[in-house]
N, C-alpha and C positions, 0 to 999 in steps of 0.2 A: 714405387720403383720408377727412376725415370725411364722418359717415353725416348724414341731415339728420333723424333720430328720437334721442333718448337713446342708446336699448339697441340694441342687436346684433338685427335678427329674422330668425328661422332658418330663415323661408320665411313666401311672400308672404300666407299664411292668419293670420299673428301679425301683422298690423297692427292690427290691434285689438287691447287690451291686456286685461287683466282690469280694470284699474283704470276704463274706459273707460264713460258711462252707457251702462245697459242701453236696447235700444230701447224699454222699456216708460217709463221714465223721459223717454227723449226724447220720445216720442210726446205725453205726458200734460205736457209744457213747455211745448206750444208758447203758450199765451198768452203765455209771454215773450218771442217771437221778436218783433224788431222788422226787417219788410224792411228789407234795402239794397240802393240802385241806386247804380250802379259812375257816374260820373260821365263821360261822354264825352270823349274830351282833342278839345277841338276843334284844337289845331295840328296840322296834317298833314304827311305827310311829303313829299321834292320828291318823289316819283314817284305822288303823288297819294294814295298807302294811308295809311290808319290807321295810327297808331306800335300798335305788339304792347306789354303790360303787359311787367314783366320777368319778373313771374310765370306768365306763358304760355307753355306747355310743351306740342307738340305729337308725341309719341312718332311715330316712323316717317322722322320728315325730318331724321335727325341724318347727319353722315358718321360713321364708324366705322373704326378702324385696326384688323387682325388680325393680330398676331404671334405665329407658333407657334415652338416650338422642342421637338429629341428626334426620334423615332422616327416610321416611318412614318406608325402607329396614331395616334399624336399628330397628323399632318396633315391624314389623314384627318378625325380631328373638327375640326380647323381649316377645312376647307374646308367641309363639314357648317354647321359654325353660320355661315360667312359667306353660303351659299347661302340659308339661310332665312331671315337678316336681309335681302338681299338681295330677296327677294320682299318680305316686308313692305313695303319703301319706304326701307330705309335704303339710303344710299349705301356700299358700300366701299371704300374710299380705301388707297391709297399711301405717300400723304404723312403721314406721324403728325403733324404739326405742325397741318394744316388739319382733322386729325378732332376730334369734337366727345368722339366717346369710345375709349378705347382697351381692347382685346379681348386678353386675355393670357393664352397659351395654352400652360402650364409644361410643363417637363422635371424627374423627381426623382432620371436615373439617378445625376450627377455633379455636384459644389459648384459649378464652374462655369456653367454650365447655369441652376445656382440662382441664383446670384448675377448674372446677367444677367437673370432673371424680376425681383430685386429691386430692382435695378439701375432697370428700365424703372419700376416702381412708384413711385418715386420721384420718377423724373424728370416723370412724368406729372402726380403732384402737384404739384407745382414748376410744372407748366404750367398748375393747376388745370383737367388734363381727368376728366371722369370717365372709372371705372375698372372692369371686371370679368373678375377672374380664373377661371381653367381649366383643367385639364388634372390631374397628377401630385401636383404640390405640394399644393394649396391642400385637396385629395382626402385625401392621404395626411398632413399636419398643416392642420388650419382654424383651429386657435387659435395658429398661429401672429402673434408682435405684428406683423408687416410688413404683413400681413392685415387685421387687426384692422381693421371697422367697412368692409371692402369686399366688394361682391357676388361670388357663390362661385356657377359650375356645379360641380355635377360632372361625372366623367366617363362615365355612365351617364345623365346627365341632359341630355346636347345639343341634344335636339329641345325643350328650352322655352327657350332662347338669348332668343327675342324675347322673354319675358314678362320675364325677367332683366335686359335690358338697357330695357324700357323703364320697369319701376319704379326702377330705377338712373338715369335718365334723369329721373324725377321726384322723384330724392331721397332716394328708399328703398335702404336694406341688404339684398339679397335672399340666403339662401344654400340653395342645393338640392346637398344630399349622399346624397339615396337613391338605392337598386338599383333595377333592371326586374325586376320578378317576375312570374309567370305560373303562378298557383293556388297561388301559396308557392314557388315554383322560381325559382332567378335564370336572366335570359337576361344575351343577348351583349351586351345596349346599346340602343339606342334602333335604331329604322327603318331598314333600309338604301336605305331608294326616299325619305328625304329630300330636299329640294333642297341644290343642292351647287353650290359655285364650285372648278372644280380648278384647283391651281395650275400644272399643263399638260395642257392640254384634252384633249391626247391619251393618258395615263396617268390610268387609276382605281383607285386605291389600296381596298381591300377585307379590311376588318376581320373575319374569317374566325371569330373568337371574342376572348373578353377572360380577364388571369390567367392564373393553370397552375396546376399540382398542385405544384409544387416551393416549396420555404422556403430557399434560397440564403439565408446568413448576411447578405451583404452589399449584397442588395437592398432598396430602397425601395421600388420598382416596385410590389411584391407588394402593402405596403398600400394602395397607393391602387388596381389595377384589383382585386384579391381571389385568391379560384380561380376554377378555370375556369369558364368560360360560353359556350358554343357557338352560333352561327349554324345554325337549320336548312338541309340540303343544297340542300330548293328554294328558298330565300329569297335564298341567295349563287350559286345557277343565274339566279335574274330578274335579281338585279341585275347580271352578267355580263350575259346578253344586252341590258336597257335599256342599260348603258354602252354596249355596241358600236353601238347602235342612235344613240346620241350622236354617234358616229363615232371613237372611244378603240380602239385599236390595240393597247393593251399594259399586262395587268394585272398588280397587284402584289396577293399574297395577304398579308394580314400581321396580326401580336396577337403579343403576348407571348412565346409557342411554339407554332407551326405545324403541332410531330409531335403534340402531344398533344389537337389540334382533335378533337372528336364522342365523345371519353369519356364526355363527363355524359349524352349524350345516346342512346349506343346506335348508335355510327358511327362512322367514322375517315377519317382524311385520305385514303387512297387513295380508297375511296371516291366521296368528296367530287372529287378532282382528275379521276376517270375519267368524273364527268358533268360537271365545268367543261368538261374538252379536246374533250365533243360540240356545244358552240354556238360555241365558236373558229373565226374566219374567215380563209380562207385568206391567209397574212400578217400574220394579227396572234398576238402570243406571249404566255405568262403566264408570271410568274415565280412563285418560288416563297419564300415571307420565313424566319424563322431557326427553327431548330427544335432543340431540345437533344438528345445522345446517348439519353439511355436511352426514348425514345418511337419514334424513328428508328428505331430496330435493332429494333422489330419486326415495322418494314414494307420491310425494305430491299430483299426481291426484287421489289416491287411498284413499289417508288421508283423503283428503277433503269429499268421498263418505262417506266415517266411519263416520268423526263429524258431518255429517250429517244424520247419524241413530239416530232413535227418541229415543233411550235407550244409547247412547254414548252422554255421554256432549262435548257441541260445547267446548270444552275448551286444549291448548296446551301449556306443558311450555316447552321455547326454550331460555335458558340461552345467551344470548350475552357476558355479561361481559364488555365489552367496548364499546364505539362507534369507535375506531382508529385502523385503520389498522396498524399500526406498534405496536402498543403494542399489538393487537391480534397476530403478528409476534413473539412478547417477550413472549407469555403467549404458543405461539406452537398450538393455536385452532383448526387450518387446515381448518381454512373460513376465509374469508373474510365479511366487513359487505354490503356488494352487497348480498352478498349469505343469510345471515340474509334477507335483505328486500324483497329479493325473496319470501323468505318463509310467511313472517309476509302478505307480499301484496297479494300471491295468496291465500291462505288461509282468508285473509278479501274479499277477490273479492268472490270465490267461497263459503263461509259460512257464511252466510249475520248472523250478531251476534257474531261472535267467540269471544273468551277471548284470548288473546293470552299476556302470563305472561313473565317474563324475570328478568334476573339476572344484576347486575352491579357491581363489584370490583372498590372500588376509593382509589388512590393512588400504583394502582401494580408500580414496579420497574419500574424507569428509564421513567414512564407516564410524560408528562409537562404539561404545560399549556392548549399549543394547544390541544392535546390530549384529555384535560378534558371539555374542550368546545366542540369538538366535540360529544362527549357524552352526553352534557346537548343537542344540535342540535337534535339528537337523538331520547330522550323521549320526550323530546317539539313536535317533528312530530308527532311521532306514540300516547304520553297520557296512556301509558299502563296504566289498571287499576288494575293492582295486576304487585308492582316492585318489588324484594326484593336487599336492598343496604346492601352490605357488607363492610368495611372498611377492607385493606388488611392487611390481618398476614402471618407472614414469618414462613413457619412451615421447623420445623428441617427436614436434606435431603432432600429436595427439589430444583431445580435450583435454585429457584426464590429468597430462602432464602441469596445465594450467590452474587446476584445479588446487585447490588448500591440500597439503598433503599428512596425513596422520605420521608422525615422530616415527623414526626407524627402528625406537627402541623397543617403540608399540609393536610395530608391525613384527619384528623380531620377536615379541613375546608369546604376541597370538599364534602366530607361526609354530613354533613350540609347542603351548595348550593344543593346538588342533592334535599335532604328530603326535601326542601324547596322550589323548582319547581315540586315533587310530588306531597306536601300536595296542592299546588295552583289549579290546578283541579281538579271539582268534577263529574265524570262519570257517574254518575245515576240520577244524578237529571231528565232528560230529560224522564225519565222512570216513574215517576208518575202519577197514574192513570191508566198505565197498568194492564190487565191480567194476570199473568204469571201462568206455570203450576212448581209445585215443590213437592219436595222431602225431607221431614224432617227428618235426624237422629239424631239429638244430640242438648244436652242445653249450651245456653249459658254460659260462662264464670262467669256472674253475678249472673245466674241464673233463672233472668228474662223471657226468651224464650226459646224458641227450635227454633234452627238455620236448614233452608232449601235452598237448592240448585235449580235457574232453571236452565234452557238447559245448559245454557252461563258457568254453573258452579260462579254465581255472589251468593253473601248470602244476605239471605231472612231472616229475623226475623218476627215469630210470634207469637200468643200468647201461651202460656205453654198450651196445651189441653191434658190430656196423650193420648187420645182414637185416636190422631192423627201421634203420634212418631212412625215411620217407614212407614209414606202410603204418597202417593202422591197426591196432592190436589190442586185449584185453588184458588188462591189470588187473591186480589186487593191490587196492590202497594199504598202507599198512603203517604211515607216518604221518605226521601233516604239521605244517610251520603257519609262518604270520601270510608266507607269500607265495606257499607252494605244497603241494603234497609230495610223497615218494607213493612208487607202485615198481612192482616184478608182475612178469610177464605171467598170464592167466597158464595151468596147466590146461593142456588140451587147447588153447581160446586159440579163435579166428584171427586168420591174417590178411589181411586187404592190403592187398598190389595197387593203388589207385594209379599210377604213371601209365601210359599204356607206349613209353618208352621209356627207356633209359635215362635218367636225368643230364642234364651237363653236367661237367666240370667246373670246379670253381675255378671263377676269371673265365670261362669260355663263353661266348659272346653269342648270346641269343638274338632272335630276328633276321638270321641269316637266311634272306630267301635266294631264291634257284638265283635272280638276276644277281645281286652278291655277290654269289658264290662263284659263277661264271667270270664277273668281272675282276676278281680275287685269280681267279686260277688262270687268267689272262694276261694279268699281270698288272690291270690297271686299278688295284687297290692290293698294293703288296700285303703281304704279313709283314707282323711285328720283327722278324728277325731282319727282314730285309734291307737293305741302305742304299738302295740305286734312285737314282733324279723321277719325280712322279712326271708322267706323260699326261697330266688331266688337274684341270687344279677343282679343289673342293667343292667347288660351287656345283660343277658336276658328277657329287658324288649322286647316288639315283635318289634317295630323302628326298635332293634339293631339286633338283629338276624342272618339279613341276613347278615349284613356288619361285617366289623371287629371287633371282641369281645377284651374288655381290661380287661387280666386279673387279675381281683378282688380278685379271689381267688390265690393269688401269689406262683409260686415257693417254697419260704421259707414256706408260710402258709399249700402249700402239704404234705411237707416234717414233719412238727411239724403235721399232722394230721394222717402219717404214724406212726411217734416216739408214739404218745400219745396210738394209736391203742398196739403196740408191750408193751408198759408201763402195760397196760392195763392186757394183756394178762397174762403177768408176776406174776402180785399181784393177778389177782384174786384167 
């Protein structure tokens, strides 16, 4: 989308050019200003108002479409920056077609992925909406030409969304790509007590840290969040308790890799988890997001005590990637798969039930045959019941991209034989008839249920009851698929209220503290309905405050606010 300046500006402080008169120059011109007055249109519109210039542009009254795609961490800042627009006065919309701008909130793992981010970019032009990109991509290459001359968050930079989107809104190229730092040290990211739209009111998805230690050949990832950067323990303790105070039931910890949280800082995940599970209310659960081999195995007798609290799901995801030691040498993992079935084995030994989930890449660089058999060896042991198969993509700057790459048709094949020794076993059959106790947030797909979780973190299907959506209750299993069970509600079974409020509303914006709400009801952050000139530009929304301000009100805009004063003075 083109930019409405020449050049490219690389954040909202370069609007003024070098090339641009100095205010001394200005100041010392004005005899040559000659006022103008804007001529009135006297035809009026039928509903009595003034017709609006076309060049009238009032930032805050726009709609705005948000589409994220990718991982948790990803949605997370997707719902982040819709919350804060949200408070400003923009509306968020649904419909992509009725927004005025569209919010694009990339994925770097997979080509596809990518090419759906590009995909939209396009079509957006095509609809000439304005544009502003996010997330992975635009992070991890900015000089990409698809990009070229559109507004850039980064992903460390979500808490100035409004400032980005309303110089974007007024024509300007904005692109903010720097860290959080804190006396020269990177943090985790922007504010956790942001305001925030989640996209199920009852799930808060919590960014635990950003990055890892690991350089995996074949990740993109890396470049765009970095190494590690950590959440301190009481920052991610508040925002657990504000969420439940929301009335959110059931937290998701998640970043990059989960074993390696509080290394930079002097801490570790246990830790961290043993003061989450003391504000957890009775009935509501947290889960636990992915965490690589070699950080795991050095808290495993700790881990095991955790997924064994009766408010933590027994459930871990511990990506393998392959079964072959030599291509885990090629991919750089820094384990071995001895050190995998350490993990898988003591953890089934020690937590009779666990889920333990895992990843597979079929056909990486330079994989053979053998290689690929050993990996089928693998799943055939262990049966995982939640695998995810990825066929491999060679993403730009990457080693792995460099690397010889195994035939597409290969990759495709294997691809297949895996899905095809998954689909062969069915894990839950044996569970019919059971008890279980669970936890329902959200409806199905189809729409037929509302999908609930037990311990195991396994899905439970039952039937749509609303008076039941967010509480915890006792089933009887009494069906079971490739990817889920069904259960009806226990006669007599216990009901757990975990909320100890009223959940929100979908689309109602969480993180509304008293100053907000104050400043909301004052009028200097309207609601969404509203369409009156803001009195305070973005920079001073309270988020930004404390941190770096980008100044909105520019240099040049000083300077023509001095001239106008002195003009002023002169004619009256």
């Amino acid at each position: 989308m083109p930019a409405a300046c020449d050049s490219l500006v690389e954040d909202i402080e370069d609007i003024v050019s070098a090339e641009d008169p100095t205010p001394h120059d200005q100041l010392f011109a004005k005899r040559s200003i000659v006022p103008h007055v804007r001529k009135r249109n006297k035809h009026k519109q039928d509903d009595g108002t003034e017709d609006l210039h076309a060049d009238s542009v009032i930032p805050g009254t726009q709609k705005i479409w948000v589409k994220t795609w990718g991982c948790s961490h990803n949605n997370s800042d997707g719902e982040y920056m819709a919350g804060q627009l949200a408070v400003y006065g923009y509306k968020i919309t649904d419909n992509s077609l009725d927004a005025d701008l569209w919010l694009l909130n990339s994925c770097t793992v997979k080509n596809p992925a990518e090419d759906h981010f590009r995909n939209s970019i396009k079509k957006a032009q095509e609809q000439n909406k304005k544009v502003v990109v996010a997330g992975c991509v635009p992070q991890a290459q900015p000089r990409m030409d698809y990009i070229k001359g559109l507004s850039i968050i980064g992903v460390q930079q979500i808490d100035r969304v409004v400032e980005v989107v309303e110089e974007t809104i007024k024509g300007h190229s904005v692109r903010l790509l720097g860290q959080k730092k804190d006396k020269g040290k990177r943090l985790g990211g922007a504010r956790l007590d942001l305001p925030k739209i989640r996209k199920n009111p009852l799930i808060e998805i919590i960014s635990i840290n950003t990055g890892c230690l690991n350089a995996c050949t074949y990740c993109k990832t890396k470049h765009a969040r970095g190494d590690l950067a950590s959440y301190s323990v009481a920052e991610l303790v508040d925002r657990a308790i504000q969420s439940f105070q929301e009335g959110v039931c059931e937290i998701w910890l998640t970043s990059e890799d989960t074993g390696a949280y509080g290394r930079d800082i002097g801490t570790d995940l246990p830790t961290l988890l043993w003061k989450l599970v003391e504000v957890i209310p009775e009935g509501a659960m947290l889960r636990l997001g992915m965490t690589n081999p070699p950080y795991i195995l050095e808290h495993l007798e700790e881990m095991a005590k955790i997924l064994l609290h009766p408010r933590v799901y027994s459930f871990l995801h511990v990506p393998v990637q392959t079964g072959s030691d030599s291509v885990l040498m090629d991919m750089k993992r820094e384990y071995c798969i001895a050190d995998f079935k350490r993990v898988a084995d003591f953890l089934k030994e020690q937590v009779p039930g666990i889920t333990v989930a895992t990843d597979i890449i079929c056909g990486f660089p330079g994989e053979t045959e053998v290689d690929f058999q050993e990996t089928l060896k693998l799943i055939q042991e262990y049966k995982f019941p939640s695998l995810f198969i990825n066929q491999f993509y060679p993403r730009p700057g990457t080693p792995a991209a460099k690397m010889e790459q195994v035939p597409a048709q290969v990759k495709k094949q294997r691809t297949r034989v895996l899905s095809q020794l998954f689909q062969s076993y069915t894990p839950y059959d044996y569970k019919i008839g059971e008890k279980q106790q669970v936890l329902i947030t959200e409806e199905s797909f189809d729409g037929q249920y509302y999908v609930a979780h037990n311990k195991f973190y396994e899905q439970v299907l039952v039937p749509k009851q609303p008076e039941l959506l967010g509480k915890m209750i006792e089933v009887d299993i009494y069906e079971a698929g490739k990817h889920f069970m069904k259960g009806k509600p226990a006669q007599n079974g216990k009901i757990h209220t975990p909320s100890i409020v009223k959940p929100l509303l979908k689309g109602e914006v969480s993180g509304m503290t008293e100053e907000i709400k104050t400043l909301s009801k004052n009028g200097t952050a309207l609601p969404a309905h509203c369409t009156g000139e803001r009195s305070f530009s973005a920079s001073l929304l309270p988020w930004n405050v404390k941190g770096p301000r980008v100044k909105i009100v520019s240099v040049s805009l000083a300077v023509l606010a001095v001239i106008t004063a002195v003009t002023m003075a002169i004619f009256r």
